[in-house]
N, C-alpha and C positions, 0 to 999 in steps of 0.2 A: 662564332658567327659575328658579322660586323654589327656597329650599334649603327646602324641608319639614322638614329635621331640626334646623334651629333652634326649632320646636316642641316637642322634647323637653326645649329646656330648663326647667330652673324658670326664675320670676320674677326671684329675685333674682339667678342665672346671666345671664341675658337682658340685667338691667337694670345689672349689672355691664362687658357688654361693651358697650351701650349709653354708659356712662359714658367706657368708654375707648376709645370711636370706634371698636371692631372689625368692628361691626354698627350699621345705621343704622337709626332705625325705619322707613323706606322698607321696605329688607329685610325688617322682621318683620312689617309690613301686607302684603308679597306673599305673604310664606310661609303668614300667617295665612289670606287670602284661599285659597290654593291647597289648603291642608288644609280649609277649610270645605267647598272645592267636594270635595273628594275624598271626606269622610263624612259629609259632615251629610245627605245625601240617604237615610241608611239610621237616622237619629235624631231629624230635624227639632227641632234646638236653635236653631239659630241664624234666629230667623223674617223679621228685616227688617234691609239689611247696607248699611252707607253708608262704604264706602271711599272715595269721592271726599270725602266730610267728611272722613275722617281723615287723608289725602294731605293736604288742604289745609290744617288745624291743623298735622299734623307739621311744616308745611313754613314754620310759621311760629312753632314750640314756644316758650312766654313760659320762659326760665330763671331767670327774678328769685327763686323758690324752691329752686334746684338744691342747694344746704348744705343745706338741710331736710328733717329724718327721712320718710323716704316719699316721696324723690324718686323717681316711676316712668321719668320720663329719657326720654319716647317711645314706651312701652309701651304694644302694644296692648288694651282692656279687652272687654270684654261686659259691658251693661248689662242687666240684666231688665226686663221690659217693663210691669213698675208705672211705673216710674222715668221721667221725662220727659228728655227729651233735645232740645237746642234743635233743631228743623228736620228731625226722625229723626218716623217713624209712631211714635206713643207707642200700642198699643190697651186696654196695661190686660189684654187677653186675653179682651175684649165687646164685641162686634159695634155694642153701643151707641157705641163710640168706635174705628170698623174704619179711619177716615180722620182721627182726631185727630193733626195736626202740632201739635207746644205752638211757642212762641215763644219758653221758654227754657226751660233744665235746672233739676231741681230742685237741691237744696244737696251732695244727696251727690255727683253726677256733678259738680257746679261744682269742686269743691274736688279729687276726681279728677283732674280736667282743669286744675288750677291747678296742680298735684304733677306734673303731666309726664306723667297717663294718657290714650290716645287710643283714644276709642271706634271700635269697628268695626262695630256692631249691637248688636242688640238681641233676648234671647233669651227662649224660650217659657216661662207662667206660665199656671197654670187661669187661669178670669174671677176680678178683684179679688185677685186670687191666693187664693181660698177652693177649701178644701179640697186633702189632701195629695198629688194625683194632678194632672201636668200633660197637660190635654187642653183645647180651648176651641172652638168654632164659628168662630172666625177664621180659625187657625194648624192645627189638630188637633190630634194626639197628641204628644207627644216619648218616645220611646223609649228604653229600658236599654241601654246599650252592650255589657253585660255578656252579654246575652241580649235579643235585640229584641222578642220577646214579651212581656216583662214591662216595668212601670212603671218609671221614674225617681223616683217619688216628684214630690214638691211641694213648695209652690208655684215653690220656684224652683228646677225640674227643669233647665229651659232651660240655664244656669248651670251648675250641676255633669256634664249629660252634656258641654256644649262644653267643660269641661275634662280630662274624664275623656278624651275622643278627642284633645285635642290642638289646638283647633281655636283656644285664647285661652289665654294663662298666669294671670292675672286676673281674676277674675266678680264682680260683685255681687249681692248679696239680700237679701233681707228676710227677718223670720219673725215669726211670732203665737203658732202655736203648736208650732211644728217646722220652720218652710217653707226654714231653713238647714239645719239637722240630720236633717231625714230624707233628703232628696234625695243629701244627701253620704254618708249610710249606703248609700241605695243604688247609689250609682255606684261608692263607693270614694274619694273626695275627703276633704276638709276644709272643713269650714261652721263658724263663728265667729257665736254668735248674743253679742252684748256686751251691757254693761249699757246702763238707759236712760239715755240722755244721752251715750254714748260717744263715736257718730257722728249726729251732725248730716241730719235728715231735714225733709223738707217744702219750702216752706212748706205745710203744712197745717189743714185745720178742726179739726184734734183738736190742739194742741199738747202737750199735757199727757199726753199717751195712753202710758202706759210700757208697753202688752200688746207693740204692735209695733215692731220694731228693725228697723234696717238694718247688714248686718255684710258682711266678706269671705267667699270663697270662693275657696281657689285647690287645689293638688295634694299641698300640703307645710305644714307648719306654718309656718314660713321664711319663704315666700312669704304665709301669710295676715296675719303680724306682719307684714311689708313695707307690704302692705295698708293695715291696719288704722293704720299710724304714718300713712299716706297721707293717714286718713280722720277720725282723730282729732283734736278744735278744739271750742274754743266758740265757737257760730256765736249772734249775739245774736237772729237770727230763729227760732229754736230754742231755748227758755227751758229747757230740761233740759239744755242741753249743759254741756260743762265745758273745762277748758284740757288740752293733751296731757300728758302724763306728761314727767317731767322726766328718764328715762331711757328712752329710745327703745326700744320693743316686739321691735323689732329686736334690738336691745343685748341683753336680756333674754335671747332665744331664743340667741341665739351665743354666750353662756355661761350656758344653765340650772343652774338648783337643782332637787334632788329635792325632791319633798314626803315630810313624814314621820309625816304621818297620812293615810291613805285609808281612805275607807269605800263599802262596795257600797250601795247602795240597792234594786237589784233593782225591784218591781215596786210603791215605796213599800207597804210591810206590808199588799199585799195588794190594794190598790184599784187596780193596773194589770194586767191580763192580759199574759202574754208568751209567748210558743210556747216550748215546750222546748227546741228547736236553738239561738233565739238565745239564751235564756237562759244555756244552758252556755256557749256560747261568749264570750258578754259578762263570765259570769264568772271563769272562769277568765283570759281577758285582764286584768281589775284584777288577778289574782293578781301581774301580771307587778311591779305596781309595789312590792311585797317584795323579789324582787329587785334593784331599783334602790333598798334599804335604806329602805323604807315599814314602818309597822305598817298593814296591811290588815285592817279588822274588815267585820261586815256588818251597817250600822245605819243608820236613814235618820231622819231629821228627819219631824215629824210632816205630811201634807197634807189632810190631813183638812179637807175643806170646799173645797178649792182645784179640782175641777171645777167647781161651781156656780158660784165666783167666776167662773173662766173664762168659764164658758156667759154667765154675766150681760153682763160686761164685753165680751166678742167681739161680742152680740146689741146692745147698745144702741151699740158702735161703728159697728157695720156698717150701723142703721138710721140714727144720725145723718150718716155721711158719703154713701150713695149711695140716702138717700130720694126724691131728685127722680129720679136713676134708674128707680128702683122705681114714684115715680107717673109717671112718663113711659113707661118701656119695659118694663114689666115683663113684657110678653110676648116679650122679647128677653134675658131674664135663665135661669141654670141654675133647675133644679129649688131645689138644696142651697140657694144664695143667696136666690132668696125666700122659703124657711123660714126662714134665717138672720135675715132683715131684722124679717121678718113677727112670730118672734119675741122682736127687739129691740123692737120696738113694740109689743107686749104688759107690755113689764115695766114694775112699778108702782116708783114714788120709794122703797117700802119692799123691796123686791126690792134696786136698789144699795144703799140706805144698808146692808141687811145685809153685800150684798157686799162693801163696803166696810170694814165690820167685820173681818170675814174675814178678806180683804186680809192688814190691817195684823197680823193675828195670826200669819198664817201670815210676814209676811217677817219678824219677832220671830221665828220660831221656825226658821226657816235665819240666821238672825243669831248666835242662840246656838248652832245645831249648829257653824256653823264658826267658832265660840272653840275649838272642840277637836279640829278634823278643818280638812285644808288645799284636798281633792279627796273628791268623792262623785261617785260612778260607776253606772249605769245604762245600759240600752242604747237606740242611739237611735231605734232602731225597733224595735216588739214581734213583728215577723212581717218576712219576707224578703221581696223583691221579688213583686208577686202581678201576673198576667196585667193587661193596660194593658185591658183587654174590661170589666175590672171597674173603678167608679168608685169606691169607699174597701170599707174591710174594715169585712165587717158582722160578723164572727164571730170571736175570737180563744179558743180551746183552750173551744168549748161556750159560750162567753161571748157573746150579741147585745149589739152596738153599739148604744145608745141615738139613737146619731147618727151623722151623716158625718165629724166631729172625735173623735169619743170613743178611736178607735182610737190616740192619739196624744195621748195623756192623760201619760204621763208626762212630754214635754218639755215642756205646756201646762202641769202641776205647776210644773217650772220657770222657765216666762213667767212665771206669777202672784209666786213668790219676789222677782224682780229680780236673779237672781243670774246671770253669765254663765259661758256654755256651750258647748263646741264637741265635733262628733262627727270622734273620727279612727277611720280603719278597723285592725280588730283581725283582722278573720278570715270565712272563707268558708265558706257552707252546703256541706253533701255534693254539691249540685247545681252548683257552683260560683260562686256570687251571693256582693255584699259585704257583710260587717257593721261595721256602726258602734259606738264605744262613745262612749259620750256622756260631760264629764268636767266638769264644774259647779265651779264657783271660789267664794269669796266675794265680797259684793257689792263693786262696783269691784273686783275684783283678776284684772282680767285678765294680768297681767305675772305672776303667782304661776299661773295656768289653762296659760297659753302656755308657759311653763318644763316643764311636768308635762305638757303635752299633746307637746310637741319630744321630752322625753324617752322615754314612751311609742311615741312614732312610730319611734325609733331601735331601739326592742326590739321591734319589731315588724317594721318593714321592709319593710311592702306596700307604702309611698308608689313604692318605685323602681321597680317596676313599671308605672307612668303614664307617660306614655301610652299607650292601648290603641285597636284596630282595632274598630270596632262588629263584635259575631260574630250577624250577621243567620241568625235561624232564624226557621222560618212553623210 
């Protein structure tokens, strides 16, 4: 019988006894399988599951990397189902591609799986992964472990609930405009949204596209640097990437620096709505990092103009990579998506060029806030996990949503910046749901984010409480 409680380890616990032949990943592919079948039937994370692929990689694991910062050693992963996967249903989470087998993986699981990770499926994403609520005509819903009633958030819900229950030590994702950082607010995880060009994505029609990233997910900080050393390379099919850091992310996290300027950002002055509960709670959590010897003020870099930007740059993405979708199936496409597309394809060449203007003004203007601030803190979702019946929040404290994204405005603030971002859990509504604080670095300085994000986790304390039993209410 599998030991299910080798699931409770972290990654790097896992990949530690992995190393020293205690555990084989044979064992951690049973245990994994045993635990999927044990909960995922009350969360639906994990939607399409290929253990006899992972049996048969483990059983052949390339070690020619095993010295190399981010050796996963055998390690089982979950992949989100953007993500192509050699020989695995890839569907994207649209009906349009319900029986797409690719023929080979894209760059991030390549390099994954060169690092010693062994996929065991592939987990639930809305369609195209738009918008922040995981539900799709495929697959269906994925559920809050927290409470099963309520949302996981998006896009890659799939992901953070199978870590939040125990089901994979490892996840990946993506995000645009929150699609790491909210789902991890709401499960109680860790989502690492990096800069662009950190981790190596595609091959894709947009190369150049810095809105959306591919980052970790895992239960721990620890574990998400593990990751993320895994993931980081410049890959030459990927023109934004760059080479890894010449001290291992890992390295980093296992002996942090405090930062010793932090600054609240709150609801950027004004243009985010935030419910009261999380708001208190998010802030007072930054308070915490005074005592970890911060000057904590409450001041935020100007964004002024950086939804439009968003809205432009999301619109004319989405119309340029899944137009032939759109004139092929579009009767097989969400609502939200062919509004999405529909108004990418309205905007005129003076529409980007402004955006573009914009743009460049606004990451000037988080370039100079962090010449003098190390961490800026916000939270990473403006409102608490909301009934899965509901498809995005139309109304925040009186406030209507302009859109399906707008709710979710303040980490698409920080898409637009370039600067990276990861949400760790700070603290629980009255109701007992999780909150995320969101903790923004300067550009490139993930190693300076992950220090301050480890540290915060340790004063905090919620991560040891992972893994959790989905608490199925109707």
């Amino acid at each position: 019988m599998a030991d299910q409680s080798l699931c409770r380890l972290g990654a790097v616990e896992a990949v530690a006894l992995l190393k020293a032949r205690k555990v084989s990943p044979l064992e951690l592919i049973d245990a994994a399988e045993a635990r999927i079948e044990a909960v995922d039937g009350a969360v639906n994370a994990f939607v399409t599951r290929c253990f006899d692929r992972a049996r048969r990689r483990a059983a052949t694991l390339d070690t020619t990397h095993a010295a190399e910062a981010g050796w996963l050693a055998g390690l089982p992963i979950g992949v989100k189902d953007l993500e192509e996967v050699e020989g695995v249903t890839t569907t994207l989470g649209s009906p349009i591609y319900a029986t797409n087998v690719p023929s080979r993986s894209d760059l991030t699981v390549q390099h994954l799986e060169s690092r010693g990770g062994v996929v065991i499926g592939k987990t639930n994403t809305p369609e195209f992964g738009a918008g922040a609520q995981t539900f799709n005509e495929v697959f269906g819903i994925t559920r809050n472990p927290w409470d099963t009633r309520m949302t996981c958030a998006g896009s890659s819900g799939g992901s953070a609930v199978a870590l939040a229950t125990g089901q994979v030590w490892l996840a990946t994702g993506s995000d645009l405009g929150g699609s790491l950082r909210t789902p991890a607010s709401f499960c109680g995880v860790v989502g690492f949204r990096p800069s662009p060009g950190r981790v190596p994505t595609g091959p894709t029609s947009l190369p150049l596209n810095t809105l959306s990233q591919h980052g970790p997910m895992a239960r721990n900080v620890a574990d998400v640097a593990l990751m993320l050393d895994a993931e980081a390379r410049h890959d030459p099919r990927d023109p934004l990437t760059y080479d890894a850091p010449g001290v291992p992310y890992s390295a980093l996290v296992a002996a942090p620096k405090a930062p010793k300027r932090v600054a609240w950002a709150g609801g950027f002055n004004g243009l985010c709505p935030i419910d009261p509960e999380i708001e208190a709670i998010c802030r007072a959590a930054t308070q915490r990092f005074a005592d970890l010897g911060a000057r904590v003020t409450e001041v935020a870099p100007d964004a002024s103009g950086a939804r439009d930007v968003f809205q432009v740059f999301r619109g004319h993405n989405m119309a340029a990579s899944r137009r032939a979708d759109y004139d092929n199936h579009r009767a097989l496409m969400k609502p939200e998506v062919i509004w999405n597309i529909e108004y990418g394809l309205s905007l005129s060449a003076d529409d980007v060029r402004r955006a573009s203007l914009t743009q460049g003004q606004i990451i000037q203007r988080f370039a100079a806030f962090f010449a003098d601030h190390d961490i800026l803190c916000l939270p990473s979702a403006p409102v608490a996990p909301f009934p899965v019946e509901e498809r995005y929040v139309a109304e925040i404290n009186g406030q209507k949503m302009p859109s399906y994204i707008d709710w979710v405005l303040g980490s698409s603030i920080v898409t637009v910046s370039g600067c990276p971002a990861v949400s760790v859990p700070c603290g629980f509504t009255k109701s007992g749901l999780p909150v995320g604080l969101q903790l923004v670095g300067p550009p490139r300085g993930e190693g300076t984010l992950l220090q301050a994000a480890r540290l915060f986790e340790e004063a905090m304390g919620i991560h040891k409480g992972l893994p959790i039993d989905p608490v199925v209410r109707h």
